[in-house]
C-alpha positions as CSV (number, residue, x, y, z in Angstrom):
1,X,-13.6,-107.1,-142.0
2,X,-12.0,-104.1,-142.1
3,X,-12.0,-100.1,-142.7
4,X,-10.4,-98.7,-145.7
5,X,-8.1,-96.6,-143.9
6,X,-6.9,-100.2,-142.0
7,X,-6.6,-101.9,-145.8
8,X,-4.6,-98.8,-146.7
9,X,-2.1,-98.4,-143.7
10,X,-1.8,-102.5,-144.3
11,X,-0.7,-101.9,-147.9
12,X,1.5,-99.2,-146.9
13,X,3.1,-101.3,-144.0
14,X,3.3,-104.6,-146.7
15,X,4.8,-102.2,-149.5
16,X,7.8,-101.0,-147.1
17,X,8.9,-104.7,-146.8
18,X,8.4,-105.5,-150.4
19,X,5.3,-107.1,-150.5
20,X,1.9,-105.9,-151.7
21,X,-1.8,-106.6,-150.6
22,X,-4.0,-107.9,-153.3
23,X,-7.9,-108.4,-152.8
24,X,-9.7,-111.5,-153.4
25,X,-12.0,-111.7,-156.2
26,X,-14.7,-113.9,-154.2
27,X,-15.3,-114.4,-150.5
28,X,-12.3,-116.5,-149.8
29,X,-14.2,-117.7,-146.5
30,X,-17.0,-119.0,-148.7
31,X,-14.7,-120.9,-150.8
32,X,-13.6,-122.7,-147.7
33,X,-16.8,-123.4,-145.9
34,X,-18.0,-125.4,-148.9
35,X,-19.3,-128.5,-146.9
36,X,-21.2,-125.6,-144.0
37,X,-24.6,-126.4,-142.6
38,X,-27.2,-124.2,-143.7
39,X,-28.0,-121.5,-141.6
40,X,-30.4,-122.7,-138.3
41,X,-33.0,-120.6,-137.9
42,X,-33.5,-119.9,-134.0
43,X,-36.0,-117.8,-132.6
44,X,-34.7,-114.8,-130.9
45,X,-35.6,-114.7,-127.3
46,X,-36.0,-112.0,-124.6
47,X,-33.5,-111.9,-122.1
48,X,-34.3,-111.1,-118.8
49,X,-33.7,-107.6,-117.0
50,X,-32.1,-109.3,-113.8
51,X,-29.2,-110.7,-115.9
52,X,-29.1,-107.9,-118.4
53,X,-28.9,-105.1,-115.7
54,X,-30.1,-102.2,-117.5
55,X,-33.6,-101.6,-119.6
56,X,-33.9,-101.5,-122.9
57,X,-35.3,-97.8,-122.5
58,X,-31.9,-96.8,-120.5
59,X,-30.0,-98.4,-123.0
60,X,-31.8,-96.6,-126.0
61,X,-31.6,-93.3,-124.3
62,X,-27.9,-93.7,-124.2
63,X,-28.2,-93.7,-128.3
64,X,-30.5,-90.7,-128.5
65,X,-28.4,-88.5,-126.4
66,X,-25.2,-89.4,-128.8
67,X,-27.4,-88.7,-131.3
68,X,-28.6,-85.2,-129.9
69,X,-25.4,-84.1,-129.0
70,X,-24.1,-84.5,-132.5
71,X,-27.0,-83.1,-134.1
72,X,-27.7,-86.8,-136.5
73,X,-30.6,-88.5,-137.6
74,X,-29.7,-92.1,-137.3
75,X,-27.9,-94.7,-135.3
76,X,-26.4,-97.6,-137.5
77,X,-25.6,-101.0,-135.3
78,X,-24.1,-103.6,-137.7
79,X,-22.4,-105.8,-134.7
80,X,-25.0,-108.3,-133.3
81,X,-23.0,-108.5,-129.7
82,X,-24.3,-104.9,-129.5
83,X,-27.7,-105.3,-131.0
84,X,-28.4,-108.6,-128.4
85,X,-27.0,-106.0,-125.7
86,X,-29.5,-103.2,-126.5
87,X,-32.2,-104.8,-127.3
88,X,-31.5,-107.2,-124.4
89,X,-32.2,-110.3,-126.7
90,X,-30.6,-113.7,-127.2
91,X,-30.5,-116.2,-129.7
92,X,-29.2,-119.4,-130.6
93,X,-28.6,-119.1,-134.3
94,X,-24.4,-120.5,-133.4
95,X,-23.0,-122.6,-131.1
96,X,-21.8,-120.5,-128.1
97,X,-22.7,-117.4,-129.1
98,X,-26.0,-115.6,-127.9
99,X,-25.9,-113.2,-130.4
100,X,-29.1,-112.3,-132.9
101,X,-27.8,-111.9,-136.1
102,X,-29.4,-109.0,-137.0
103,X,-28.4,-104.9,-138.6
104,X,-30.4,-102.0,-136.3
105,X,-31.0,-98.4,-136.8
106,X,-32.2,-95.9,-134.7
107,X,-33.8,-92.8,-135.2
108,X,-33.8,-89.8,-133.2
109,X,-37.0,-89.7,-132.8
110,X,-36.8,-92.8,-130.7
111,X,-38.4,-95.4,-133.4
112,X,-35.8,-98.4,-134.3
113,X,-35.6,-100.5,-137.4
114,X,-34.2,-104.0,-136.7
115,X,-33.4,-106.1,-139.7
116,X,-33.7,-109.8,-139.3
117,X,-34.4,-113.1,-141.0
118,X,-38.6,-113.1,-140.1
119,X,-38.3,-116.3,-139.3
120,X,-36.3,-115.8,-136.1
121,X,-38.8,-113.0,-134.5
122,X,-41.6,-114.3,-132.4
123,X,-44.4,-112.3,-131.3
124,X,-42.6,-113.4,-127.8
125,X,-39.9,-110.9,-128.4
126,X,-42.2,-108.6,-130.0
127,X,-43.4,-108.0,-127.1
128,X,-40.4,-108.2,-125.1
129,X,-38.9,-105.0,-127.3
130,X,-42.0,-103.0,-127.4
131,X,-44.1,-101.0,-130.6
132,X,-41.3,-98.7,-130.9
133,X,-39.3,-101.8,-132.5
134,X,-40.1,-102.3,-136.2
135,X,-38.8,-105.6,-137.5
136,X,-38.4,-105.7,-140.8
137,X,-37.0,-108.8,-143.3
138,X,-33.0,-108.8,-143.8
139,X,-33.0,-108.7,-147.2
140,X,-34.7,-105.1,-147.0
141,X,-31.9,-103.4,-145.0
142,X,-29.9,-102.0,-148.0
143,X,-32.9,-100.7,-149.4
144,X,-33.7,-98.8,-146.2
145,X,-30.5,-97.4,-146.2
146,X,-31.1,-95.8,-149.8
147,X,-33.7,-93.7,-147.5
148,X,-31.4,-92.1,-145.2
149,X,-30.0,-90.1,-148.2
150,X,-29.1,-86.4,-146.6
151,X,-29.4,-87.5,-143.4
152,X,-26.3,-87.3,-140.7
153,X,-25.7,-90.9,-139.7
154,X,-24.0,-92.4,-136.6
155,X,-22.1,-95.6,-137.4
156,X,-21.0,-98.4,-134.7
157,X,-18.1,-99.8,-136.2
């Protein structure tokens, strides 16, 4: 994945040395993960305070006062490395990698929208994140973001 401003200042570099940077007309990493396994569903699981070293209040604050001092609405996670860090979460959907594959926004007022497959949230990490955690189906998150029209957006890269 990449910004447009990296696709551009690779067609720029690639176009000095003769060469020019056509996109794919399908996922070419689809096309070679034909034979894949189908996705594992694995619950997501809390992860404790002692090894995560900070709450998930601190770590919440930290977004609300980015959010204050650049007068926005919203918080957009995309990455789940920093999703599983925030929400101090784990999960076991790949092999070696703890990360909850999930999309998050925050709100200023302090509410969060996590965006999951359903069938990875347990009423175990329900818990574990607290009411002012929504979780909400994957397949809604584009929708969502059609709601945030107008509003000043923060977005983790």
């Amino acid at each position: 994945l990449h910004t447009i401003q990296q696709i551009e200042n690779y067609r720029v570099a690639l176009q000095e040395i003769g060469l020019t940077l056509k996109p794919c007309s399908t996922g070419f990493l689809n096309e070679l993960a034909i034979d894949r396994p189908a996705y594992q569903f694995s619950p997501f699981e809390g992860h404790a305070e002692r090894w995560s070293g900070e709450t998930i209040d601190n770590k919440i604050k930290i977004f609300l006062d980015h959010l204050s001092k650049r007068n926005a609405d919203h918080f957009i996670l995309t990455c789940p490395q920093s999703i599983s860090w925030t929400l101090n979460i784990r999960c076991r959907s790949a092999h070696h990698n703890p990360a909850c594959p999930a999309y998050m926004v925050i709100h200023a007022d302090g509410s969060i929208a996590v965006f999951a497959f359903l069938g990875n949230i347990t009423d175990h990490v329900k818990r574990h994140c607290g009411n002012k955690v929504g979780w909400h189906d994957l397949k809604d998150f584009g929708n969502y973001l059609t709601n945030l029209k107008g509003k000043t957006i923060l977005l983790d890269p």
